[in-house]
C-alpha positions as CSV (number, residue, x, y, z in Angstrom):
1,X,9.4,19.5,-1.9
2,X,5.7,19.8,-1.6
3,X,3.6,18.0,0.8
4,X,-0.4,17.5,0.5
5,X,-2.2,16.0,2.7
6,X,-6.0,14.8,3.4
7,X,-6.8,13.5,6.4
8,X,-9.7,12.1,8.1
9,X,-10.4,10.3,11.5
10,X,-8.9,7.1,10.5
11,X,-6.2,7.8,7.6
12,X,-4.1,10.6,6.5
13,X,-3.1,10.3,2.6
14,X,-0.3,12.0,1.5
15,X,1.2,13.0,-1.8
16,X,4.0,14.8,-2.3
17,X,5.9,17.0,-5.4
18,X,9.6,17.7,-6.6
19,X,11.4,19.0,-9.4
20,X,12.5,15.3,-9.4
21,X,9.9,12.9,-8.0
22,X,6.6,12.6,-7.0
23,X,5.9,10.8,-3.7
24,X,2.9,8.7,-1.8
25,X,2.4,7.5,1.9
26,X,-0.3,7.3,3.9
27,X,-0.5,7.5,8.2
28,X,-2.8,7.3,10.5
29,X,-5.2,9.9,11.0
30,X,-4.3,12.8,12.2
31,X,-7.4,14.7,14.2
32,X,-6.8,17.3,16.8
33,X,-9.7,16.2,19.1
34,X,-7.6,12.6,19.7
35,X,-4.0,13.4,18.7
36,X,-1.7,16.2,20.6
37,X,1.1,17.7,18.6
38,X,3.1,15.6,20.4
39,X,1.4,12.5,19.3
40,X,1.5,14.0,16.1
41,X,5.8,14.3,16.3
42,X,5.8,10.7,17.0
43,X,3.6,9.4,14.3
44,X,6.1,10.6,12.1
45,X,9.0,9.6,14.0
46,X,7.8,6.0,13.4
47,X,7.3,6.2,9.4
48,X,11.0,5.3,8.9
49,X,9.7,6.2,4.7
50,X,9.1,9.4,6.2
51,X,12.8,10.3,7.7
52,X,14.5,11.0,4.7
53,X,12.8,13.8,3.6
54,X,12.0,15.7,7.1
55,X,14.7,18.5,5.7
56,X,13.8,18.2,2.5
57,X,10.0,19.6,2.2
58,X,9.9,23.4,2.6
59,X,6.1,23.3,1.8
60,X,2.9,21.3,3.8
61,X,-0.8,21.8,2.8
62,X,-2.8,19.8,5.2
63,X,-6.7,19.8,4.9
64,X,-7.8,17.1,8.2
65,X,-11.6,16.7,10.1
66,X,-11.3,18.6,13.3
67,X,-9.5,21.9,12.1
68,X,-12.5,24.0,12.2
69,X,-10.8,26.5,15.4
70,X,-7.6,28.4,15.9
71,X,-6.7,25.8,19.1
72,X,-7.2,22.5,16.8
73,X,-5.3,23.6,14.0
74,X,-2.2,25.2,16.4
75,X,-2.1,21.5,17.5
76,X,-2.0,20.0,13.7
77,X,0.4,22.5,13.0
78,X,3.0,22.5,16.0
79,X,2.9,18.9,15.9
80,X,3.8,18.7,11.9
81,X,6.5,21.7,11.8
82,X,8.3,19.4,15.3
83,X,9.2,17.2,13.3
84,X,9.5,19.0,9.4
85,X,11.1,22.0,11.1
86,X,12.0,23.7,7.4
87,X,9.1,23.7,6.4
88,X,5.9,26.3,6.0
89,X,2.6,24.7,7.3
90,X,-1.1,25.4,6.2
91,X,-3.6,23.9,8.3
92,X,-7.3,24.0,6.7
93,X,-10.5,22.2,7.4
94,X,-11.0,19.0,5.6
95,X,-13.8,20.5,4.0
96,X,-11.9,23.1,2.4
97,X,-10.2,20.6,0.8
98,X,-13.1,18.0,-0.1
99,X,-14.7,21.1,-1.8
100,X,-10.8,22.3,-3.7
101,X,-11.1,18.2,-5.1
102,X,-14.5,18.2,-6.1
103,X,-15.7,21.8,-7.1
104,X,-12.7,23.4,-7.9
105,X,-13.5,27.2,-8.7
106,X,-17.3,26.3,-9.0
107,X,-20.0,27.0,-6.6
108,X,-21.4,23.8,-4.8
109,X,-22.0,22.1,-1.7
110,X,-19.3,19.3,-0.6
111,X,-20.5,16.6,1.4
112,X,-18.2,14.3,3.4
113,X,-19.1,10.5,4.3
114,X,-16.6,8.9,5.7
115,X,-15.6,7.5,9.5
116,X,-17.9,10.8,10.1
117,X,-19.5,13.4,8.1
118,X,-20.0,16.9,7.3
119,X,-21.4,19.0,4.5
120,X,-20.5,23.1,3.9
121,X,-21.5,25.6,1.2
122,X,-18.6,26.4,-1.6
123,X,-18.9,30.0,-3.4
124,X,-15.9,29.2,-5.5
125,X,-13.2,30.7,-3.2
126,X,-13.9,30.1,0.1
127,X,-15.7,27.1,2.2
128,X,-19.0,28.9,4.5
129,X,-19.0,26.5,7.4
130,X,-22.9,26.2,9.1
131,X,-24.2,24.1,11.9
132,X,-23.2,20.3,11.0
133,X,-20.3,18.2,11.5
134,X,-20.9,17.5,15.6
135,X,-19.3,14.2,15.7
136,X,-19.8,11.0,16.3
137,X,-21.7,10.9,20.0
138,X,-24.3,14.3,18.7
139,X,-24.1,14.1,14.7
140,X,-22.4,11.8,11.6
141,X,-25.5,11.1,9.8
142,X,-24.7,8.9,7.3
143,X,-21.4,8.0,8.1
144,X,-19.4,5.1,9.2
145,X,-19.7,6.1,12.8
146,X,-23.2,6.2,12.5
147,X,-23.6,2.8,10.6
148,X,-21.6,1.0,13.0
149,X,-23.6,2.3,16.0
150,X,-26.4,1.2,14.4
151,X,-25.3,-2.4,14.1
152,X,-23.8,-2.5,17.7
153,X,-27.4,-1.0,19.0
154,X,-29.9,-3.6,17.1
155,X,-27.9,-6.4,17.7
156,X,-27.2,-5.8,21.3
157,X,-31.5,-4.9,21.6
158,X,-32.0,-8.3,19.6
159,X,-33.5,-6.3,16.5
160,X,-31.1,-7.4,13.9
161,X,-32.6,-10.0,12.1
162,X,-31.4,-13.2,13.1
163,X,-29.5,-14.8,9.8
164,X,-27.5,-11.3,10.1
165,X,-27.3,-11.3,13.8
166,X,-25.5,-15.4,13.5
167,X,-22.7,-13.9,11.3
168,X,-22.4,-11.3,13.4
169,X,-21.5,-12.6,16.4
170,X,-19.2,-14.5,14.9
171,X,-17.4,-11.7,13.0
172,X,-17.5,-9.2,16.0
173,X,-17.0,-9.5,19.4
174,X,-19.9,-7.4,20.3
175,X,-21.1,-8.0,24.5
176,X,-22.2,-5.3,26.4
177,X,-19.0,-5.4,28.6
178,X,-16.6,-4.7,25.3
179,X,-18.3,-2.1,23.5
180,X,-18.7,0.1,26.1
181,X,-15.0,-0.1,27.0
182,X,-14.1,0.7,23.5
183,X,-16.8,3.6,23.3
184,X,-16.2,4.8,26.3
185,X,-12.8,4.2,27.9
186,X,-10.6,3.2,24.9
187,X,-8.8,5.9,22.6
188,X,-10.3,6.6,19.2
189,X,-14.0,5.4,19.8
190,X,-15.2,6.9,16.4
191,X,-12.9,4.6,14.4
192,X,-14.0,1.2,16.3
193,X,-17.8,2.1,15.3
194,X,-16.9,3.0,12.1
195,X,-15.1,-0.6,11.6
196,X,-18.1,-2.2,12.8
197,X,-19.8,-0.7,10.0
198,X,-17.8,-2.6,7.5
199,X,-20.4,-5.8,8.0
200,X,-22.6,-4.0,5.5
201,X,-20.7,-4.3,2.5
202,X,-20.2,-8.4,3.0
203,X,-24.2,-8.2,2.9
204,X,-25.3,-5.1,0.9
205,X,-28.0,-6.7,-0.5
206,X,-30.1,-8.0,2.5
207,X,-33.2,-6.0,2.6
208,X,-32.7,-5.0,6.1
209,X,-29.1,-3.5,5.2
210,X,-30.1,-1.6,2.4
211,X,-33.2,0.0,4.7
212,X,-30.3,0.8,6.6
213,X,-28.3,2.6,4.4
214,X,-31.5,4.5,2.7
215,X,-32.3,5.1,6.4
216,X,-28.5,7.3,7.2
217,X,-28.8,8.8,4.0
218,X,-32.2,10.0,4.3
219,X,-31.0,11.3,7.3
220,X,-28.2,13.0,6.2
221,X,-30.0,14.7,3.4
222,X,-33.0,16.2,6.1
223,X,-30.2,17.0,8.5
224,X,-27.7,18.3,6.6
225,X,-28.6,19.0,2.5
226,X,-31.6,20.3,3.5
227,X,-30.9,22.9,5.8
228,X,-29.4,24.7,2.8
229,X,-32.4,26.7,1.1
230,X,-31.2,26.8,-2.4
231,X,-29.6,23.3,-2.3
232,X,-31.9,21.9,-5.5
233,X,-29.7,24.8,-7.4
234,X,-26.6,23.6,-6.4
235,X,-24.4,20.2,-7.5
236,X,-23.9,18.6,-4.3
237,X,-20.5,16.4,-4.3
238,X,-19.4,14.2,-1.6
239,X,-16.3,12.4,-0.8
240,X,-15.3,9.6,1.5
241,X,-15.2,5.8,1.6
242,X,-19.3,5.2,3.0
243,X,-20.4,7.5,-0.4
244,X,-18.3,5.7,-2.7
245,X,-18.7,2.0,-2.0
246,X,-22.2,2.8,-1.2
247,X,-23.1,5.3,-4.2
248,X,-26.3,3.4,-5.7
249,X,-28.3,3.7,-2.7
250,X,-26.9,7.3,-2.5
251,X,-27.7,8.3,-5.6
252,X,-31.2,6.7,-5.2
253,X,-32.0,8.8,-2.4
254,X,-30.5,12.0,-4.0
255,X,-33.1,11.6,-6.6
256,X,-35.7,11.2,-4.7
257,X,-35.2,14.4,-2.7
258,X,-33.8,16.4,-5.7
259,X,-30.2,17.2,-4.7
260,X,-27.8,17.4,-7.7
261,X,-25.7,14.8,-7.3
262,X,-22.6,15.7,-8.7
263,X,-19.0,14.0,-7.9
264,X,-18.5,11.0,-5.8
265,X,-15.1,10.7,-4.9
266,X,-13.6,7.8,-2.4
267,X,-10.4,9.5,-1.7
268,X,-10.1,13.7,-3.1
269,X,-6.1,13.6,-2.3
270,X,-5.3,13.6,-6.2
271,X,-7.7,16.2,-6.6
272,X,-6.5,18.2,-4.0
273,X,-3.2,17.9,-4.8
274,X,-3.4,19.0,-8.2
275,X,-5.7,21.9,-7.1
276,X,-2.2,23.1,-5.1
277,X,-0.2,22.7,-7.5
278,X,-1.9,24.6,-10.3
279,X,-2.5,27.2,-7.3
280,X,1.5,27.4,-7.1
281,X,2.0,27.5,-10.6
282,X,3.2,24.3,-10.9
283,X,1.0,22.5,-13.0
284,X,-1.2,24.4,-15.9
């Protein structure tokens, strides 16, 4: 059996191939800057779905946020072949495989907007990673992280305007005292601002969300798209939940700046996984 798997800060989705079935699963995510390989063994452990076919896979592809160094991805990939111990593991960047989903052989620029975000030049072959993708404390333009800071900061400063601010409260628990235990002292601070962020799509069309949205995506687009000199030559794809449920404002500020939008993609698993397979000859 073949695994595949893409993973970002907040879920791992898995799909999985066989002479005799075809599988899907999903677990938490699995990121090396909050997960040991340890942590990693027992996140499995606990999938009880997952048990039956620890012997059987002899292949595992995973593609996660955070593998961008030799350390991080010794950590994904001690921690996965603990507990699937007959199997061979690949460890890539999730931009590798954002870019295998959305450009396939084809030059381009893939763009992630998820809990965070990143963006890296494609030639076809191999992904060229630059300067971005600093996380949620220094970077994440445009991402969930970034949103949900956004909404924690103008509400606690008293600048959210005050029909949102209402519902708000009464959807979050949002003092002083509780955020900065769960930015600061709690596990997994990057997923907690990125939930936060979900308020937006209950009220995407309130004028002071959608200067909001325009706001992270212009932002991502100067920080990010632009930095790339020939990016008006290039189709620029993104992936991730904050691009697709958000993808008219997105597209509107793509056209404004001139970057080819091109795909626009909540989830690239299926992509990615068919990318394998063909690359393994299984599919044509």
């Amino acid at each position: 059996m073949i695994l595949v798997a893409d993973s970002g800060s907040s879920k791992t989705d898995w799909m999985g191939y066989s002479p005799n079935e075809q599988i899907n699963f999903s677990t938490q995510g699995i990121n090396p800057y909050f997960l040991n390989a340890h942590d990693i063994f027992k996140l499995f452990s606990k999938k009880k779905e997952i048990a039956e076919y620890a012997d059987k896979v002899k292949e595992i592809y995973f593609f996660g946020a955070g593998c961008s160094s030799p350390d991080k991805i010794e950590v994904i990939s001690n921690g996965i072949s603990s507990f699937f111990t007959k199997a061979y593991v690949s460890v890539e960047h999730d931009l590798l495989g954002s870019a295998y989903a959305t450009c396939g052989d084809k030059e381009g620029l893939t763009c992630i907007l998820g809990t965070g975000s990143n963006i890296s030049y494609y030639d076809g072959k191999d992904v060229h990673n630059g300067v971005h993708g600093l996380g949620y404390v220094l970077g994440d333009e445009g991402a969930g992280t970034y949103f949900g800071r956004k909404m924690i900061t103008t509400y606690l400063y008293g600048k959210m305007p005050a029909d949102l601010s209402k519902e708000f409260a009464s959807t979050y628990q949002v003092d002083k005292e509780t955020v900065i235990t769960n930015v600061y002292q709690k596990s997994f601070p990057n997923t907690y601002l990125a939930s936060i962020s979900r308020f937006m799509a209950g009220h995407r069309d309130h004028p002071w969300i959608i200067d909001i949205l325009r706001e992270g995506f212009q932002e991502f687009v100067d920080t990010n798209i632009k930095d790339y000199k020939n990016y008006k030559n290039l189709d620029c794809h993104f992936v991730g939940s904050i691009a697709f449920y958000y993808q008219d404002i997105l597209r509107e500020i793509c056209l404004e700046n001139d970057v080819k939008l091109g795909k626009i993609y909540q989830k690239p698993i299926e992509g990615i996984y068919n990318y394998i397979l063909k690359k393994e000859g299984i599919l044509v």
